[in-house]
C-alpha positions in Angstrom: 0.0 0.0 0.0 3.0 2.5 0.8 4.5 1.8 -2.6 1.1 3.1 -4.1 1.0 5.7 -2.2 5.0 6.8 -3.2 4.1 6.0 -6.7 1.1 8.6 -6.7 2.8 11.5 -4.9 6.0 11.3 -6.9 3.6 11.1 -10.3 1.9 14.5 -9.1 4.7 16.1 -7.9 6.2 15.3 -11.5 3.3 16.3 -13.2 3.4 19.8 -11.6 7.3 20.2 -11.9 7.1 19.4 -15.4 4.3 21.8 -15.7 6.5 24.6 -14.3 9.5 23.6 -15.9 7.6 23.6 -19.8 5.4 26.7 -19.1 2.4 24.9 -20.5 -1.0 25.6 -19.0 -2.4 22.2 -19.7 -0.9 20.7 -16.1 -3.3 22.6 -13.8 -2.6 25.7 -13.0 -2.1 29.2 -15.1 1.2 30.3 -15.6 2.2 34.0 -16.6 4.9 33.0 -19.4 5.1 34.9 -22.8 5.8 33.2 -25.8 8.9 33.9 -25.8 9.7 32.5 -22.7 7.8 29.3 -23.4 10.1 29.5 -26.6 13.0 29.3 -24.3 11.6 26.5 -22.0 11.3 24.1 -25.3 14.2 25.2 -26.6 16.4 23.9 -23.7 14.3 20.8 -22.7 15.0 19.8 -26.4 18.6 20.2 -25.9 19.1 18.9 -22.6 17.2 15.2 -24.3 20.1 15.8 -27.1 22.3 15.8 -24.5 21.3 13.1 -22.6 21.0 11.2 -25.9 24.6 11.9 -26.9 25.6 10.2 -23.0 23.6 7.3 -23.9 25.8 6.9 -27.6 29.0 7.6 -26.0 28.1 4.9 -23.1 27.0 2.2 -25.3 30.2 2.6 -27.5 31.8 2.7 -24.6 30.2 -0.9 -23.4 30.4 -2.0 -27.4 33.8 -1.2 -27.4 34.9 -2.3 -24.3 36.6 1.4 -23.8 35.8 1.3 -20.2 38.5 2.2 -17.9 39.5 -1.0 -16.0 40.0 1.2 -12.5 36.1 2.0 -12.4 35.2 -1.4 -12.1 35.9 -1.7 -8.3 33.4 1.4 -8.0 29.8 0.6 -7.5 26.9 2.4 -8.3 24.2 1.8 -6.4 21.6 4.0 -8.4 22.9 4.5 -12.3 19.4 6.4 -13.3 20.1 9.0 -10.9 23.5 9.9 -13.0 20.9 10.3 -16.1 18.7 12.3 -14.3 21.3 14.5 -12.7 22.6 15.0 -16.2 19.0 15.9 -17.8 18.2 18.4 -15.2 21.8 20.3 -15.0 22.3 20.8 -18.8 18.1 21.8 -18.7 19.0 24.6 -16.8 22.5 25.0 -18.6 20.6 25.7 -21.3 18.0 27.7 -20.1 20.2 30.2 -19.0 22.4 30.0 -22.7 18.9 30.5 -24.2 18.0 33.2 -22.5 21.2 35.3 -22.6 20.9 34.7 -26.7 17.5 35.4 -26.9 17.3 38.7 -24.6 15.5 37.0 -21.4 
């Protein structure tokens, strides 16, 4: 029963962060961004999937390959996803702030 009750909370919360994050009136509540703005949102959440795209390449050539460095073996990582999601959320807002210096924000 808790792990429906985890699954639920974290599936609004999401919902409402991505609402936030987008700028997109369709998650619930009204937001106050231009089009320009929203512009900027898309422009880096594109991006930021480019670039978590490009980690995925460089990590399965990496496995294809076998280019891994031997010394990283001993390390463990307990939770690999959160590295992707780490890297999806810094280079959104890597972006978003490259976006909106170029575009006058």
């Amino acid at each position: 029963m808790l792990s429906w009750l985890v699954i639920i909370v974290v599936s609004l919360l999401l919902f409402l962060i991505l609402g936030k994050i987008t700028g997109s009136e369709e998650h619930g509540y009204k937001t106050n961004d231009d089009e320009r703005k929203k512009h900027i949102k898309q422009q880096a959440i594109v991006s930021s999937w480019i670039m978590l795209l490009v980690f995925f390449v460089i990590n399965f050539f990496n496995d294809f390959f076998n280019l891994s460095d031997m010394r990283l073996d001993n390390v463990p990582l307990i939770y690999p996803e959160l590295l992707y999601l780490l890297i999806a959320v810094s280079s959104y807002f890597i972006f978003y702030v490259m976006y909106r210096k170029r575009l006058g924000g």
